[in-house]
GUMI-447748 format. One record per residue: residue in one letter; x, y, z of N, C-alpha, C, O in turn. Coordinates in steps of 0.2 Angstrom, whole numbers, plus 5000, padded with zeros to 4 digits. Atoms other than C-alpha are relative to their C-alpha. Layout:
AXYZXYZXYZXYZ
...
END
This chain:
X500550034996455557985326499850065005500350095008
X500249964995454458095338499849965008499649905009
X500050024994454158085355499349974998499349914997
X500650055002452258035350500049924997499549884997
X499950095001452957865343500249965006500149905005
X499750034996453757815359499449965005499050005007
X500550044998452657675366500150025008500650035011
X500049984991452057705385499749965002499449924999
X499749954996452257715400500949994996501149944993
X499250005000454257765396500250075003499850115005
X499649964997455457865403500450054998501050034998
X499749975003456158015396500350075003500150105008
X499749934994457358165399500050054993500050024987
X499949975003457358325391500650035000500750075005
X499249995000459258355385500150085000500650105003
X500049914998458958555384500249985009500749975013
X500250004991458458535403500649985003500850015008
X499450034994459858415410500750044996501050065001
X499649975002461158505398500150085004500650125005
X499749944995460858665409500149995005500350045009
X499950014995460858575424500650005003500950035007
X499250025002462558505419500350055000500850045003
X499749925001463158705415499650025006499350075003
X500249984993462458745433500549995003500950035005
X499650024994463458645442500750034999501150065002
X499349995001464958655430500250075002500850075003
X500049945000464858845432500350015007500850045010
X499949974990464458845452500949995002501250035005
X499450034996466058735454500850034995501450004996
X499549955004467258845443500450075005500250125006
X499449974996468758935454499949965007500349985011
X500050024992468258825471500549924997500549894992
X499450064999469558675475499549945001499749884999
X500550074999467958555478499849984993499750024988
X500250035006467558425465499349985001499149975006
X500650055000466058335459500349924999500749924994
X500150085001466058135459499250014998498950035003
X500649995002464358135451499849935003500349885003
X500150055001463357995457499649974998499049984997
X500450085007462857835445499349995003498849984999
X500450054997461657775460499250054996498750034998
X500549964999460457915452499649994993499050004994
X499850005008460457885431500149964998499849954992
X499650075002461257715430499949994995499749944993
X499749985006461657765414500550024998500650084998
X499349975001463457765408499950084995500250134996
X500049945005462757885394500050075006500450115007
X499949954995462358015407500449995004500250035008
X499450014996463657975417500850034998501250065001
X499349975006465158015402499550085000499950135002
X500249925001464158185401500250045004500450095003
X500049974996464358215419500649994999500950045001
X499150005002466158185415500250064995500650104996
X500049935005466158315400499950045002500050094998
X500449954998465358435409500550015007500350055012
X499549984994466958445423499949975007500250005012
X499850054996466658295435500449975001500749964996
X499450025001468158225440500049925002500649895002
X500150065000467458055442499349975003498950025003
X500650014999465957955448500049965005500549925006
X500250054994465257875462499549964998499249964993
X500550065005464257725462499849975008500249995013
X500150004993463257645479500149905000500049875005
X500050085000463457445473500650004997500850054994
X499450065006464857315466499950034994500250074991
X500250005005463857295453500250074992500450084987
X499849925004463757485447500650014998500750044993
X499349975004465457505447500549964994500949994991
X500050035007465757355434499650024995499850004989
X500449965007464557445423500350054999500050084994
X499749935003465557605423500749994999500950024995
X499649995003467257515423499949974993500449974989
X500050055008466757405407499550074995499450064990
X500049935004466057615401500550014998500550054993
X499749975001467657645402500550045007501050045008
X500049964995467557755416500549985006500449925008
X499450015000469357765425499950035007500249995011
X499949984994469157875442499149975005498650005003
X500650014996467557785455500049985007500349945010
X499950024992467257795473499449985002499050025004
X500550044997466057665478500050015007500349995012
X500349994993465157735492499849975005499350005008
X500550074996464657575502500649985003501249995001
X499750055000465457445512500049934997499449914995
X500050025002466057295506500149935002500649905001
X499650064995466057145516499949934998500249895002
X499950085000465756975507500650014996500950064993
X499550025004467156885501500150014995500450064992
X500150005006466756845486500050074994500250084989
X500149935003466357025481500650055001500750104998
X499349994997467957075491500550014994500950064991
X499650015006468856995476499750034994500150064990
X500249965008467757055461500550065000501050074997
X499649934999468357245469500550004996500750034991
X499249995002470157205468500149984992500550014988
X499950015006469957135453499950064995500350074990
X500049965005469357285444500550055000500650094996
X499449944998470857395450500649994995501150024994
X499450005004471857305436499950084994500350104990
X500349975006470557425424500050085003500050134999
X500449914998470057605436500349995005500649935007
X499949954992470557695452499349985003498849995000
X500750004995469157635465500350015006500950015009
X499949994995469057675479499249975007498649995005
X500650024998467657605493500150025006500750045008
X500149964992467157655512500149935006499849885007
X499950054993467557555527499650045005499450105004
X500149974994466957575545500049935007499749925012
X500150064995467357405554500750004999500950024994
X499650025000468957345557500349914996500849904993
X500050065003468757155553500050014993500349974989
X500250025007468057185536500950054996501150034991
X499449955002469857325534500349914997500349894991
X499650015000470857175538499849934995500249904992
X500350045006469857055526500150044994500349994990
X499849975004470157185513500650014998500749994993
X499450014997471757205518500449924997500849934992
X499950075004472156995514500050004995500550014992
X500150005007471356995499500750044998501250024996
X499649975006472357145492500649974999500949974993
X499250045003473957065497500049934996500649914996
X500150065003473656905489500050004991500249964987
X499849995006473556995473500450064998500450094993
X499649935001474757125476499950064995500250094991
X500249935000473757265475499950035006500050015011
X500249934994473257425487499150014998498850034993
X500749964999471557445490500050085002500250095007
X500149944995471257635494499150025003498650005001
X500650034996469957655507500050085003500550125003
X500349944996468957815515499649975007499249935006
X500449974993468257825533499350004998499250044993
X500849985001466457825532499850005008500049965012
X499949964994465957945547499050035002498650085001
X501049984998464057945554500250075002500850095005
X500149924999463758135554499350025003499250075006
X500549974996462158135559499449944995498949954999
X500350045005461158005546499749935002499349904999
X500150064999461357855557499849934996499349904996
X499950045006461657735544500649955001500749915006
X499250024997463457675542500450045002500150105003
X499549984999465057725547500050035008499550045011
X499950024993465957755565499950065004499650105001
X500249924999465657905575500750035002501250005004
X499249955001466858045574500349995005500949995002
X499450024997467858005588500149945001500249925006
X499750074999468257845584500449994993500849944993
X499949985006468657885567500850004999501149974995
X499350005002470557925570500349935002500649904998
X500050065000470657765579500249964995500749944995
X500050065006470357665564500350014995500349964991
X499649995003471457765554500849995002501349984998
X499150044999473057715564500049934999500649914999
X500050085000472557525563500049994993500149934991
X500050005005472357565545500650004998500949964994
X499449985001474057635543500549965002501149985000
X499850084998474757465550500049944996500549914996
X500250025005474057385538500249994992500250044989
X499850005007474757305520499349974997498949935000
X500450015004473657315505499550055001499350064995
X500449965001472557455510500250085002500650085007
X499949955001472757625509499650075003499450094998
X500349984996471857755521500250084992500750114991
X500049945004471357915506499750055003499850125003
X500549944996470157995518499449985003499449925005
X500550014996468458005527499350034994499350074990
X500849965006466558035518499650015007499549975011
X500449984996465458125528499450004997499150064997
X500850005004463758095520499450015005499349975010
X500450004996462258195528499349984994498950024991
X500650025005460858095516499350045006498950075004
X500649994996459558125531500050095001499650115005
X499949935000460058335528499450024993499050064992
X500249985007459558325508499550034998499550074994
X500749965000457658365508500050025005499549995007
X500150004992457658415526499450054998498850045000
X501049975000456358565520499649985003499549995009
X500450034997455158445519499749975007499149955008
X500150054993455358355536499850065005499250075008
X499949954993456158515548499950054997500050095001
X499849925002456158685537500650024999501150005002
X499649965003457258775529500550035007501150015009
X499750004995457858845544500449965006500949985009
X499850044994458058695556500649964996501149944999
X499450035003459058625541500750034999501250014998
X499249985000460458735540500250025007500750055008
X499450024991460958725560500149944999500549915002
X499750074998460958545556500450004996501050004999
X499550005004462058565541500850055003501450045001
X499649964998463058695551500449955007500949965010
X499850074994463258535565500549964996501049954999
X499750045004464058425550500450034999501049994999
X499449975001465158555545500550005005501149985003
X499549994993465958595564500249915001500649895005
X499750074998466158405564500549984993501049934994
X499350025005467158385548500650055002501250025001
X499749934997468058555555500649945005501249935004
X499750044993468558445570500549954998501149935001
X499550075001469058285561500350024996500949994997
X499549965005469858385548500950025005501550015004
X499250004994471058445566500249945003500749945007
X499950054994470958295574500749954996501149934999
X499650055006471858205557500750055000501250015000
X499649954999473058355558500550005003501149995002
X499850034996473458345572500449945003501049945006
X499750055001473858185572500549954995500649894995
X499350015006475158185558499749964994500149954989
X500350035007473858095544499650034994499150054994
X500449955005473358185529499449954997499349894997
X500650015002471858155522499950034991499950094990
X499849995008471958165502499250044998499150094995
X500649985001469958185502499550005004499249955005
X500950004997468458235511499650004998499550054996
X500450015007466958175500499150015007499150005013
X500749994996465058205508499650044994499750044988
X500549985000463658305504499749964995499949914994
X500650025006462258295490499850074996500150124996
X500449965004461058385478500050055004500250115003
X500449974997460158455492500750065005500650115006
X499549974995461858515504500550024996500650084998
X499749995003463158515491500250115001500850135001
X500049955004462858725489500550055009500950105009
X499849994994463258735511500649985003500950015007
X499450054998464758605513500350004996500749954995
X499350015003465858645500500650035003501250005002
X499349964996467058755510500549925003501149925003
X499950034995467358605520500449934995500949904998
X499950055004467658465507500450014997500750064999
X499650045004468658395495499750004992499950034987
X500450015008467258335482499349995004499449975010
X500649985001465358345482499949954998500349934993
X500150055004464358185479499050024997498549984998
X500549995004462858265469499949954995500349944990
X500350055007461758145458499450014996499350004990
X500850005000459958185457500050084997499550104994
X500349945005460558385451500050004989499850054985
X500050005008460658315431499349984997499149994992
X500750035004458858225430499550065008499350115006
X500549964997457858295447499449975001499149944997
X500850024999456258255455499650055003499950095007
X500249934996455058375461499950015008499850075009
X499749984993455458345481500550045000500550095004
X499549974999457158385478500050054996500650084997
X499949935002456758545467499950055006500250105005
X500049984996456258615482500850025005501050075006
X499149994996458058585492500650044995501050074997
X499549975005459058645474499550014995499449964992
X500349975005457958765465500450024995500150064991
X499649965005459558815453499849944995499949954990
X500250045004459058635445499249984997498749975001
X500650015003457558605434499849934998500349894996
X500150075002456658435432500049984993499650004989
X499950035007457458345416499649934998499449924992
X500350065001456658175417499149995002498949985008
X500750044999454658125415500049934998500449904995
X500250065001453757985415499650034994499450094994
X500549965001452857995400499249934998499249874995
X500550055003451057905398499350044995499250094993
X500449955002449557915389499449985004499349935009
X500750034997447657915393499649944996499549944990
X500250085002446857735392499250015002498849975000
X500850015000445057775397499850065006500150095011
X500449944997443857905402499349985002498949974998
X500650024998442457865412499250085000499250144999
X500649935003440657945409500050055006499750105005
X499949934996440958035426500650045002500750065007
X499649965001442258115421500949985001501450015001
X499350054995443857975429500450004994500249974989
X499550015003445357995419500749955002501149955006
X499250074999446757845418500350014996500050044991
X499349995003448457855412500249915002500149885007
X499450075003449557685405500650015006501149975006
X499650014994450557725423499950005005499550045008
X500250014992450657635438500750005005501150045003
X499650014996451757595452500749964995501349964997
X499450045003452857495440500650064995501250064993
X499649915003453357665431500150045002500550084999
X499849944997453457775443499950005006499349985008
X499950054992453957745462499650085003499750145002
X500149954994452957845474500049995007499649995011
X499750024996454057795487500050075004499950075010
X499749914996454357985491499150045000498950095003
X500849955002452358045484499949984995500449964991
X500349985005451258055472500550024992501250014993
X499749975005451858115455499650074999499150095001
X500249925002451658295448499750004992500249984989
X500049995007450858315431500250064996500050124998
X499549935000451958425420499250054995498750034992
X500549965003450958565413499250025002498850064999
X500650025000449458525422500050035010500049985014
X499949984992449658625441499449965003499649905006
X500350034997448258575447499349954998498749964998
X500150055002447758405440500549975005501149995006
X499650064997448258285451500249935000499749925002
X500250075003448658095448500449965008500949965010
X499750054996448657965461500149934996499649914992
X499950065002449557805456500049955006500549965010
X500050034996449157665467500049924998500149875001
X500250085002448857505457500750004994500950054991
X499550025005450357425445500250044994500750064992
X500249985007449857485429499550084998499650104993
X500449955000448757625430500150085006500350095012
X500149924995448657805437499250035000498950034995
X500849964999446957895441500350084999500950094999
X499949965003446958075436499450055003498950064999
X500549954996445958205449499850064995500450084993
X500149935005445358345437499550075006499250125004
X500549964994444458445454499750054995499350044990
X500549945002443858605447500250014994499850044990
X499649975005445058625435499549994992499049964991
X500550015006444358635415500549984996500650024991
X499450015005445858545407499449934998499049895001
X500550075004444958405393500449954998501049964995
X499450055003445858255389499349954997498749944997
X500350075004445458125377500449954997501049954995
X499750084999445757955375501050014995501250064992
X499249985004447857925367500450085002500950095000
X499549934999448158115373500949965008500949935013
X499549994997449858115380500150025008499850085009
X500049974993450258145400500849985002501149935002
X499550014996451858185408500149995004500350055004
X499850004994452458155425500550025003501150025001
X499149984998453758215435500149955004499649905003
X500050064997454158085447500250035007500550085007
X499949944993454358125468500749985003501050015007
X499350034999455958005468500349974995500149914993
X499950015005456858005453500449945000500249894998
X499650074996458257865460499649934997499749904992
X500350075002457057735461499449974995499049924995
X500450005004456057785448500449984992500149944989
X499650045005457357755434500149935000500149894995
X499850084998457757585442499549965000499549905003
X500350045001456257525437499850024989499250014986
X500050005007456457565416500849984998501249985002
X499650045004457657485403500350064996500850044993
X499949955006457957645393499950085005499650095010
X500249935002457957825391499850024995500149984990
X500349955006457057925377500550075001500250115005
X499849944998458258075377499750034992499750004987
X500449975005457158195367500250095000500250125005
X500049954998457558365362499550064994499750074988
X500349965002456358495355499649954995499549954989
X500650035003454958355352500149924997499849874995
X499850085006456058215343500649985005501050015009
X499550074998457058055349500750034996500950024990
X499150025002458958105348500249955001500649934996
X499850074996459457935358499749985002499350015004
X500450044994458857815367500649955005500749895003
X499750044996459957755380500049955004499549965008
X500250054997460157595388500150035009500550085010
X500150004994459857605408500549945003500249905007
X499850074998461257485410500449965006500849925006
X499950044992461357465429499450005004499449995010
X500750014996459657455432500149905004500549865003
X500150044993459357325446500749945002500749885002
X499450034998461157325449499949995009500150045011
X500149974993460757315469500349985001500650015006
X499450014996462257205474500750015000501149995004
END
């Protein structure tokens, strides 16, 4: 079967492309003490997720519940759900999966520890639990000097288990775009001196700290010195925002559509709209086509700028896209097309799409 049979809009990766993206990282992280946790929230595809495990991951992260019951019913044995976890009911799912995998998930409040905490002892287990530590992202977690605090209330505590702190700077990862290249490594050099500090402060105060988990795609290459493990997800598929922050990775995943109608002054439409490809982050890029542009604005449909350029389409031709935020671009398809050199090797189920709880 060729990529030409695949009915559109679909979503496909090119396995050359993600397979050297995968021998990138595995290569970078070869003699350094830091690991990768790949994260799920990116792919939500067991299939690529066992890959990022063959390829020298030493487990996976995941940003819902949900997510990480699709990776322990993959199989998949080491995951540090990066969120907090505060209803009950959801409280117990967690505990519950601990009979099958190593989880591990992020606190930053006290009450929700000591509600985790109950639960675990009631089924006599150990929750293990990280620190989640605003670094600068203003999101969750505690600010760094409050951080030890809640590690000695933690160490008080049956049923839970203090492994470490995640310093995630997500508001760093395209920073390019926002402040420049320059403004963004004094802000990353700010994250660093502050894991530096809580790294002494935990020291200091007699608690080891098993793991430091943080960065991303885009920081990953700055903050390893500093870490533990690295929580890159977006270096195995790619979108073309984040090629700019980590140019050692190439975009493996298109949208692909075809053209549906050509107007007599020239208006080219493509079979993709917003339902196919989020431009939450931007527009899309058409691949091969520099300067063609396509805006997608309506459900179903993409418009297709041709300005000067003398590229010709005709009706059923083929178009690809890159997407400007692969994340929630995946999470709105059922599949992958993994395609390599023109033809369908696999087709992969996407089987945590609109895992969101």
């Amino acid at each position: 079967m060729k990529i030409t049979d695949i009915e559109t809009p679909a979503l496909i990766i090119d396995l050359d492309i993600m397979e050297k993206n995968l021998t990138v990282m595995k290569e970078w992280l070869l003699g350094k003490k830091t690991k990768l946790k790949a994260h799920f929230k990116t792919p939500k595809s067991t299939a690529v997720a066992w890959r990022e495990l063959q390829y020298g991951a030493s487990g996976v992260c995941c940003q819902t519940l949900n997510e990480a019951e699709v990776l322990v019913n993959a199989g998949v044995r080491e995951i540090l759900l990066t969120n907090q976890i505060v209803q009950e009911s959801k409280i117990q799912k967690m505990i519950n999966l601990l009979n099958f995998s190593e989880i591990k998930c992020l606190v930053d409040d006290i009450e929700n520890i000591r509600l985790i905490s109950r639960s675990s002892e009631r089924k006599n287990k150990q929750m293990d639990v990280l620190i989640e530590v605003n670094v600068g992202m203003n999101r969750c977690g505690v600010e760094p000097s409050e951080a030890l605090n809640l590690a000695k209330v933690i160490s008080l505590l049956k049923g839970v288990r203090l492994k470490g702190i995640q310093a995630y700077d997500g508001h760093l990862q395209m920073a390019e775009h926002t402040i420049g290249k320059d403004k963004k490594m004094k802000e990353v050099k700010k994250v660093i001196d502050k894991i530096k500090v809580l790294r002494e402060d935990f020291e200091h105060a007699g608690i080891y700290l098993e793991v430091v988990s943080g960065a991303g795609t885009g920081t990953y290459k700055y903050e390893f010195n500093v870490l533990d493990e690295v929580q890159a997800g977006s270096y195995a598929l790619m979108d073309w925002r984040y090629k700019v922050a980590a140019p050692e990775f190439d975009m493996a995943a298109t949208v692909l559509s075809r053209v549906i109608s050509i107007s007599s002054t020239g208006r080219v439409v493509v079979d993709c709209g917003t339902k196919a490809c989020s431009t939450d982050s931007g527009m899309p890029l058409v691949k091969g086509s520099e300067h063609v542009e396509c805006h997608v604005s309506s459900d179903e449909h993409g418009v297709l700028n041709l300005g000067a350029t003398k590229n010709k389409f005709r009706i059923g031709d083929m178009v690809e896209l890159y997407p400007s935020h692969i994340c929630t671009t995946v999470n709105l398809h059922d599949k992958f097309y993994a395609i390599r050199n023109g033809e369908i090797e696999a087709i992969w189920p996407i089987n945590a799409r609109s895992r969101f709880t």
